[in-house]
N, C-alpha and C positions, 0 to 999 in steps of 0.2 A: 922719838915717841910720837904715838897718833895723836893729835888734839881729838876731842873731848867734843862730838857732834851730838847734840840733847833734841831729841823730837817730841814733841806734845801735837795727839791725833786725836781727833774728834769723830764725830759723824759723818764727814763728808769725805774721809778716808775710805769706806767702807761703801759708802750711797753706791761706787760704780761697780761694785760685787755686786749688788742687787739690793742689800741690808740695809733696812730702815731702821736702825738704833736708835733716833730723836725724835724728843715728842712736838709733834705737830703745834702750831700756833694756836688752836681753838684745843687745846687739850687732851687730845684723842691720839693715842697710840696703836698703830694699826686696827683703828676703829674700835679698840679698848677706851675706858675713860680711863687716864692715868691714875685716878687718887684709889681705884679699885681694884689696880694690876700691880702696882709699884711702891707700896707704901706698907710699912708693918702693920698699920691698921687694916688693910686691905687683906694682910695674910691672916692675921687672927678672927677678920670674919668670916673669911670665905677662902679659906686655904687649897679646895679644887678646884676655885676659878683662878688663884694665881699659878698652882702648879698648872694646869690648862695651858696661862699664856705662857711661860716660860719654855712650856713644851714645845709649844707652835715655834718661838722665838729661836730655840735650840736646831730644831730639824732646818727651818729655813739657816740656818749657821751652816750647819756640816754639806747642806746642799751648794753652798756659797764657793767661791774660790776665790783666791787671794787675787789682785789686780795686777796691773804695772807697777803704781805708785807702792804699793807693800812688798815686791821685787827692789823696785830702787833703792827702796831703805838695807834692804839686806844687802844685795850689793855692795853698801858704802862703806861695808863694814871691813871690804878690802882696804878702803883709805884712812875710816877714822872709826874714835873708840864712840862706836853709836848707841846710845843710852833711847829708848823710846819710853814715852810715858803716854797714856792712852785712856781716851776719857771711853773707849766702846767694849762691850763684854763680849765681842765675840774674837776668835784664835786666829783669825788671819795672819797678822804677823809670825806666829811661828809656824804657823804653815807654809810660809813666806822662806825661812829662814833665820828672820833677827833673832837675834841668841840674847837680847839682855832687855826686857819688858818689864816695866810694871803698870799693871792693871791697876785704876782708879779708882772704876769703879768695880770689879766682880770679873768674874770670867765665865760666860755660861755654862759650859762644859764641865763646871766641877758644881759640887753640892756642898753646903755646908750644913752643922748643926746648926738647928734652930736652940738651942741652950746655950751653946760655943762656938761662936766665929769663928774660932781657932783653928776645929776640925773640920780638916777640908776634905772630898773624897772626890778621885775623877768618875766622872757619869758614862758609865758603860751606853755605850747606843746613845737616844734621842730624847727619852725618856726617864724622868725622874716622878716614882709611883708615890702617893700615901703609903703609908704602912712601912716605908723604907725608912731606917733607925739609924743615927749614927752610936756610937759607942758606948754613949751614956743613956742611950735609950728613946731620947728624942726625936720628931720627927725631921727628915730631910729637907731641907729649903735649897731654891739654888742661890750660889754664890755669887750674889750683884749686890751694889748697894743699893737700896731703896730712895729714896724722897724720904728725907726725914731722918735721917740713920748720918750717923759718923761717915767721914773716909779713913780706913784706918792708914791708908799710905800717903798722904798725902805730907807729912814731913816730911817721908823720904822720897820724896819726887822733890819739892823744894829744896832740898839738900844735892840733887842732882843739878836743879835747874841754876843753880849757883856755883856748879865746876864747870860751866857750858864755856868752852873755846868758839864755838857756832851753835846758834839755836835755831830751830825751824819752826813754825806751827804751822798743823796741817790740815783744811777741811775744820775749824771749828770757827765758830762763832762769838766766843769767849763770853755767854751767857750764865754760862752754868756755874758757879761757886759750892767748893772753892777752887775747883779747877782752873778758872777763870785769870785766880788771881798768883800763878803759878810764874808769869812772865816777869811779876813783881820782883822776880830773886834771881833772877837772869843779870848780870853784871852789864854798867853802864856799856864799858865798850864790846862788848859780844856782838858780832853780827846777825841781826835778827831776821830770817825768812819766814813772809807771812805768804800763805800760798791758800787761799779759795777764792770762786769766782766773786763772792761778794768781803770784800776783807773790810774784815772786825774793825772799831776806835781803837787806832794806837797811835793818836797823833805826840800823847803824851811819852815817848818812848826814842830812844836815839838809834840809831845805827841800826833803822828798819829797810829791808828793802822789798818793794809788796809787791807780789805774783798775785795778778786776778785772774788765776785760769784756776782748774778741776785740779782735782789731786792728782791724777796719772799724766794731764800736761805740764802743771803745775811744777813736780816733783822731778820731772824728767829735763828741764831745761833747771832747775835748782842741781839736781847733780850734774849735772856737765860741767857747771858754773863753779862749783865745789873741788871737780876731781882737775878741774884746769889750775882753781886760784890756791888751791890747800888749805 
C-alpha cells in the first residue's frame, strides 16, 4: 500500500507561473485595495468592480502554466497516495496532473450562486458577465472565498491532514487562518517538509525538515528525497 503523502500549497506555489494570488503587505492586491475586491461587502456594493477583478484574475490564470514544482507533485503520485490541499484559486495543479485536490479557498474557473454556494457552474472562457443566473435566478459570483466568509472545506482537509504518512508544505507562509492552523492535525511523528525560501515559525513542531529554496527547487530535491527514502 502507498503511504499517504498530504500537501498544503500556498502562494508561492504558483509565484513562478507568474500568479500573484496573495495580498501584498500594505494591502493592495494587484493594485486593488483588498476590502473592495475580496470581501462580501465589497460585492454587494459594487458587484462590477468585483466581477472586473476576478475577470483580470481569471484570464491571467488560463494565460498561466503549470511549473516544475506542480509537475513534481503529480509525478509522486506514481509513489504515494498524494492528497494536495491548496490555499490558491487558481487550476494549476490539474493542469499539472494531480487527480485529488481540494480547494480552500474557491477555484476561479467555476462560478457560484450568489443565494447558494452550493451551485457551482464551470466558467466557459475568461469571463464571468452580470446578468449570468444560476438556477434559482440569482446572480453569478465566482467561486473563491472572500475575507470574511466560511471555509466550507476546511474539516475535510483536517481530516486529511491527520491520515498524512508524509506531509509537505509548500510556498506558504502560514499567515492566513484557518489554513494556517491545518499542520495542527498532522500527527506527532509524520515527517514534515517545510519548503519556501523564507520558512514560516514551526519551531513548535517535531519531525520538521526545512527547504529554504522556491517551490520548483524546493520541491524537486524533496522528491528525490522521497522517492529514494519511501
Amino acid at each position: 500500500m502507498k503511504k499517504r503523502l498530504v500537501v498544503l500549497t500556498g502562494a508561492g506555489m504558483s509565484a513562478e507561473s507568474g500568479i500573484k494570488t496573495f495580498r501584498d503587505a500594505d494591502g493592495l492586491w494587484e493594485g486593488y485595495n483588498v476590502m473592495e475586491v475580496a470581501t462580501p461587502e465589497a460585492w454587494h456594493a459594487n458587484p462590477v468592480l468585483v466581477q472586473q477583478f476576478y475577470n483580470e484574475r481569471r484570464k491571467q490564470v488560463l494565460q498561466a502554466e503549470p511549473n516544475t514544482a506542480h509537475f513534481e507533485l503529480a509525478k509522486l503520485e506514481e509513489h504515494f497516495d498524494v492528497y494536495i490541499i491548496t490555499q490558491n484559486i487558481d487550476d494549476l495543479h490539474e493542469r499539472a496532473g494531480s487527480t485529488q485536490i481540494t480547494h480552500l479557498h474557491g477555484i476561479i474557473t467555476y462560478a457560484q450562486s450568489d443565494r447558494n454556494s452550493n451551485l457551482l457552474y464551470p466558467i466557459e472562457g475568461d469571463e464571468l458577465k452580470m446578468g449570468e443566473l444560476c438556477e434559482l435566478g440569482s446572480q453569478l459570483r465566482p467561486h473563491v472565498v472572500w475575507f470574511g466568509e466560511a471555509v466550507p472545506e476546511i474539516e475535510t482537509a483536517a481530516a486529511i491532514c491527520a491520515t498524512a504518512d508524509v506531509f509537505m508544505l509548500v510556498g506558504t507562509s502560514l499567515a492566513v487562518y484557518p489554513a494556517a492552523g491545518l499542520i495542527d492535525f498532522v500527527p506527532v511523528q509524520t515527517p514534515k517538509y517545510i519548503i519556501d525560501p523564507k520558512i514560516p515559525s514551526v519551531g513548535q513542531y517535531q519531525n520538521v525538515i526545512q527547504i529554504e529554496k522556491s517551490a520548483t527547487a524546493g520541491l524537486k530535491e524533496v522528491a528525490n528525497l522521497l522517492r529514494e527514502n519511501g
